[in-house]
C-alpha positions in Angstrom: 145.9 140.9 162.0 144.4 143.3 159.7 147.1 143.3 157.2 146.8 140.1 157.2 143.1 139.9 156.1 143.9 142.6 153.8 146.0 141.1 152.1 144.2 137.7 151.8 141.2 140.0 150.0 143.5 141.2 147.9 144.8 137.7 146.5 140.9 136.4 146.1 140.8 139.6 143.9 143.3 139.2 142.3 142.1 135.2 141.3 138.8 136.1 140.6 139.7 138.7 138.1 142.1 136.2 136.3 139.1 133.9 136.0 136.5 136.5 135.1 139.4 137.9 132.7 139.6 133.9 131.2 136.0 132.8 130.9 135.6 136.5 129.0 138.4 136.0 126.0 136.8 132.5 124.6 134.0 134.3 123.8 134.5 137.3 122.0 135.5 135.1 118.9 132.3 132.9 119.6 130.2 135.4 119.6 131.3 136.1 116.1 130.8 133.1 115.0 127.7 132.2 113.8 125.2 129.1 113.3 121.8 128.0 113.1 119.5 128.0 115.8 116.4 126.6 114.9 114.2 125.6 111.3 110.6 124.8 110.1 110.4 122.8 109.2 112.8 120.8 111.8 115.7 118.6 110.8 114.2 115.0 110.8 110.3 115.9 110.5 108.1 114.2 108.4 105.2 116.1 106.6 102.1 115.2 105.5 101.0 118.5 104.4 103.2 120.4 101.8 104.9 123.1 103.2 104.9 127.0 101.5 108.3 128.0 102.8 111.5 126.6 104.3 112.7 128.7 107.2 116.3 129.2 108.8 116.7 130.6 111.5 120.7 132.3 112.9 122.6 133.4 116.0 123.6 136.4 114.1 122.0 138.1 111.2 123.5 136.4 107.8 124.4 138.7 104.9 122.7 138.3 101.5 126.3 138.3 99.9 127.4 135.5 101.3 124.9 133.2 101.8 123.6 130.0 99.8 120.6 128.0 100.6 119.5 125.0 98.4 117.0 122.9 98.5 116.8 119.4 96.6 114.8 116.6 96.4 114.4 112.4 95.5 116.9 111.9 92.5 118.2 114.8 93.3 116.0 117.2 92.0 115.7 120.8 92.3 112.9 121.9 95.2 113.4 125.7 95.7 110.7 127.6 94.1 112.7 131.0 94.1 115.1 132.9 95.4 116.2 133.2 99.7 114.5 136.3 101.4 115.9 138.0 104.2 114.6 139.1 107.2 116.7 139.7 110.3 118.1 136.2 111.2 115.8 134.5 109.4 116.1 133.6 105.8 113.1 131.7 103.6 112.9 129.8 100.6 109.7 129.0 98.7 108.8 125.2 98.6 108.3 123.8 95.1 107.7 119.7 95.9 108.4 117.3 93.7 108.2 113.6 94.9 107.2 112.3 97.9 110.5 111.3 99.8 113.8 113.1 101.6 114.3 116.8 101.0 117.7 118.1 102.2 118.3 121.9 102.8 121.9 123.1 102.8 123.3 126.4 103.6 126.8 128.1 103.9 127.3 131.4 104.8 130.3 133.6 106.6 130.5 134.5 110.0 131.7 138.1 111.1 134.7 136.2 112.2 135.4 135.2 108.5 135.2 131.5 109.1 132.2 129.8 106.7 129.4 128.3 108.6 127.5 125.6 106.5 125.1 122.6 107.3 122.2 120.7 106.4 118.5 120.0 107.6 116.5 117.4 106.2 112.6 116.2 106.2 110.1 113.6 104.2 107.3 114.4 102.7 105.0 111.4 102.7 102.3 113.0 100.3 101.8 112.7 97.1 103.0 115.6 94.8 102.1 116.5 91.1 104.9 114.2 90.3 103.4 111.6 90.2 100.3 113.1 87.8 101.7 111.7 84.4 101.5 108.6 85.3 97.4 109.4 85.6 97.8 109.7 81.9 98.8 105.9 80.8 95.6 103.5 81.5 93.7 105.3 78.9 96.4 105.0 76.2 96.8 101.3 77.3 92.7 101.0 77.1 92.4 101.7 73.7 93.6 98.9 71.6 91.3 96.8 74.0 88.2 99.5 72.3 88.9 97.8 68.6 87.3 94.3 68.8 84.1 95.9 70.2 83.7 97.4 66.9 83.7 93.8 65.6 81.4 92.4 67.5 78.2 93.1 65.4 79.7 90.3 63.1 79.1 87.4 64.9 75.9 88.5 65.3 74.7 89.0 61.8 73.7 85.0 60.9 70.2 86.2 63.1 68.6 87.3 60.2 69.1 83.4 58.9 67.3 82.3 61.8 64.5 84.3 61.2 64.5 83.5 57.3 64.1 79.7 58.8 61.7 80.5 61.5 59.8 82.0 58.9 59.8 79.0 56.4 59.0 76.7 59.3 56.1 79.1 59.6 54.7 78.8 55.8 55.6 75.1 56.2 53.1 73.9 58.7 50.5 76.5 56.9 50.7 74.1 53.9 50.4 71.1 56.0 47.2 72.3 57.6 45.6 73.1 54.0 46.7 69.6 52.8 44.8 68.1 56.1 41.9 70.2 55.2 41.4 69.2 51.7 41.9 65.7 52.4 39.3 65.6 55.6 37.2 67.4 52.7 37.6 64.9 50.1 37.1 62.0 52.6 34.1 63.3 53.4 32.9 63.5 50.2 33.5 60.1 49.7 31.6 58.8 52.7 28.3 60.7 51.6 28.4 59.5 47.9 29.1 55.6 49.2 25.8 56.8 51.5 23.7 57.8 48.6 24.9 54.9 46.7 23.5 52.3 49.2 19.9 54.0 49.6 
């Protein structure tokens, strides 16, 4: 009976050390293989506020040698303000925005296992961005041509003086009028006391 038992241990030894032995060897080569854990921003945020930096964060410490980050922006354009700094699993880039729009972040780098590890985050950035400044620039240069006829205005405005020339004869005019009623009220008179005279 105790053999028995014995030997019955010995078996479920035996099993669970094949399984310990086979859940061990997958992951010697995962552990060597490397890949991103985590980013800020996130893959899929959308900012309102312009980020400084663009972090990535590893499993295992990536070498300088071998890895790449870029960062582009709408149309394509360039967004990574300098070189990828280093700092135990975490590499930054400085931001430079351009647009408001879809950034995407790539990276590639090897794994101590010698396999390449690359991928991609992306975020919007619903600001505005200096981008967009030149086009600040425009209305004025459009506004201009609409600054000439002002200049020309005064024209229509010079036949005043002609209305005051007339206002000014119409003036002198009823001055004589009022002298002519004058002298001929005066000469009526005079008329009237000589016919007077005449009679007495």
């Amino acid at each position: 009976m105790g053999g028995r038992v014995a030997r019955v241990a010995r078996t479920w030894a035996v099993v669970l050390g094949v399984v310990a032995a086979s859940a061990l060897l997958p992951a010697a080569p995962a552990a060597a293989h490397n890949s991103l854990t985590g980013s800020d921003p996130r893959d899929g945020a959308r900012l309102a506020a312009v980020p400084e930096r663009i972090e990535l964060r590893f499993l295992a410490t990536p070498k300088e040698a071998t890895t790449e980050v870029t960062v582009t922006g709408p149309d394509n354009v360039a967004a990574a303000g300098g070189a990828p700094t280093f700092a135990g699993k975490r590499v930054t880039v400085p931001f430079r925005p351009g647009a408001a729009g879809l950034y995407i972040v790539t990276y590639r780098l090897a794994s101590d296992d010698g396999h390449p590890v690359k991928g991609e985050i992306r975020f919007t950035l619903t600001t505005g961005t200096p981008a967009e400044s030149p086009s600040a620039t425009v209305p004025p240069t459009s506004a201009a041509p609409t600054a000439a006829p002002t200049s020309a205005a005064p024209s229509p405005a010079s036949p005043t003086p002609a209305a005051a020339e007339a206002d000014d004869d119409g003036g002198t005019g009823w001055l004589w009028a009022a002298g002519a009623v004058v002298v001929l009220a005066a000469l009526g008179g005079g008329l009237l006391l000589r016919r007077r005279a005449a009679r007495r």
